[in-house]
N, C-alpha and C positions, 0 to 999 in steps of 0.2 A: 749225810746226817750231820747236826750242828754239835759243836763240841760246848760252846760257849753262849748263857742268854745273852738277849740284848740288857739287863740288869749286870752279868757277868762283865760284858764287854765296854760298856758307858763306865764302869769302874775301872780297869783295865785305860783305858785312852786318857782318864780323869790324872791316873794315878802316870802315865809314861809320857802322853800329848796332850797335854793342860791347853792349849791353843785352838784344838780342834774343835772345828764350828759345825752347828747341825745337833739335831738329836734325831737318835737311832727311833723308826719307828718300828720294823719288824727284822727281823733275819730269817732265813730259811735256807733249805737246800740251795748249797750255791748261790744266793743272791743273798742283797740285803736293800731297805729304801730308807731312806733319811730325811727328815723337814729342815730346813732352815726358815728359819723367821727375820724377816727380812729388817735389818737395820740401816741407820745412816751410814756406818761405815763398810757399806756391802755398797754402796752406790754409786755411778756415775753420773754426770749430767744426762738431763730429761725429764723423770728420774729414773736410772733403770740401773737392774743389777750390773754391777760390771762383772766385767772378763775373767780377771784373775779372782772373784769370789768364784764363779761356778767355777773352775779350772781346781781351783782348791775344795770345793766341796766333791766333787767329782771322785778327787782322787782320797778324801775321809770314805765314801761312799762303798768304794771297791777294797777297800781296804778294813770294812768293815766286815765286809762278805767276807773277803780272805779269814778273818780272823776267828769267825763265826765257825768253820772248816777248818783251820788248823790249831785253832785254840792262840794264846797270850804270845804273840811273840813280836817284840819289840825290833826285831830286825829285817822284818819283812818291808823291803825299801822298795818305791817305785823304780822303773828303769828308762820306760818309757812313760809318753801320755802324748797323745793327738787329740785334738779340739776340732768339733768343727760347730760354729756359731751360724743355729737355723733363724733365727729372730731374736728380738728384741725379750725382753723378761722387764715387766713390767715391775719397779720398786716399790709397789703398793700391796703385793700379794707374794706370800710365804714360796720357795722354793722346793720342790722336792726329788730325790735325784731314788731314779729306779736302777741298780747298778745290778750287774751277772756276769760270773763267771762264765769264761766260755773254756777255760783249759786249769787245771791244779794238778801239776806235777809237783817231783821229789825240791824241784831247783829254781821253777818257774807261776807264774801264775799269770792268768791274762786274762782280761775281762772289757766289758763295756757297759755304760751308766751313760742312761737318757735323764736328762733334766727338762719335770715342764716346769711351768708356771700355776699356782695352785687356781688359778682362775679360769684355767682352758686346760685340763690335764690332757687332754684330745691331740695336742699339738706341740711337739718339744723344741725347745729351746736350744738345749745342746745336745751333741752325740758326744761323747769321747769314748778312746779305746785307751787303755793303758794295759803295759806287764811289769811285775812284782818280781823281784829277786828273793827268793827266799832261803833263807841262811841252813847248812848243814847240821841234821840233828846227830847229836855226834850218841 
């Protein structure tokens, strides 16, 4: 069950990660998906999304999920994150990263977030797996 809307949560990130890129489009059980809309400074030569944008949207992505499930908490830190780059993401079309938890425990969290490309959502762009440290409710 979600603790937090995505209305809840876009306030929440507004108000703690002012920097975070992407708008939440849904949240739900254990998952959540997010658009980014592709700018100039999301680009590398070609023109195509770079690396460290989807690496960083990835980890807003799973991080939303978490959030959506355990409600507002600003200390819930990545710990890990593996990348793995399937193709190119073409810098003419909006991103969107599908992310799901696959474990929430009392201390941990671990998940994975497929990113396509809005123009072939058929075929993703990146895998990543990341785990979440999540802080002692005291």
């Amino acid at each position: 069950m979600t603790v937090m809307t995505v209305e809840q949560i876009e306030h929440f990130l507004d108000d703690v990660f002012p920097q975070h890129m992407g708008k939440i489009e849904s949240v739900g059980e254990m998952c959540a998906t997010m658009r980014l809309n592709i700018g100039h400074e999301h680009l590398r030569p070609g023109p195509r999304v770079s690396g460290p944008t989807m690496m960083g949207f990835a980890d807003v992505a799973l991080y939303v999920a978490i959030l959506a499930q355990i409600g507002p908490e600003p200390m819930a830190v990545t710990s890990d994150l593996n990348c793995h780059f399937l193709r190119a993401a073409s810098g003419e079309h909006d991103i969107i990263a599908h992310a799901k938890l696959i474990k929430l425990g009392r201390r941990l969290a671990v998940g994975e977030v497929l990113i396509v490309s809005a123009a072939d959502e058929s075929k993703p762009v990146i895998h990543v797996t990341a785990s979440y440290v999540l802080p002692d409710k005291a």
